[in-house]
N, C-alpha and C positions, 0 to 999 in steps of 0.2 A: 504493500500500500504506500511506502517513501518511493523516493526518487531510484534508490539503487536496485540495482535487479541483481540477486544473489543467486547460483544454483542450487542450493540447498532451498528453498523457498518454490521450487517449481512446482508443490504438491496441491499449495493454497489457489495458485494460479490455474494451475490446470482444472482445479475443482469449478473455480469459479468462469472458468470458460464453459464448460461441461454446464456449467447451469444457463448461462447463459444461450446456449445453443438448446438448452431442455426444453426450454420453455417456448423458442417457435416449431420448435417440434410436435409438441404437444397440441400447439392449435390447431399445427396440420393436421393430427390425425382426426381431435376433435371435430375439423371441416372438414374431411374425407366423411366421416361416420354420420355426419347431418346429413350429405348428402347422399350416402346413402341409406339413408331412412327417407328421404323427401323421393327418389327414384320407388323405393319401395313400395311407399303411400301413395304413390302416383298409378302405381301400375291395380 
């Protein structure tokens, strides 16, 4: 979270990419799975 970038510190980082990549992940599938439940209802 300072200015210096240590490699002992890559676990924090990594975690915190990992979240950040999680969560548009997660919308996608949630908008995959709407849409197919509205394909579904439809038919």
């Amino acid at each position: 979270w300072g200015g210096g970038y240590s490699p002992s510190s890559t676990a924090p980082t990594d975690a915190h990419a990992y979240n950040m990549l999680k969560v548009p992940l997660l919308r996608l599938i949630l908008y995959l799975f709407r849409i197919k439940e509205l394909h579904l209802g439809t038919r």
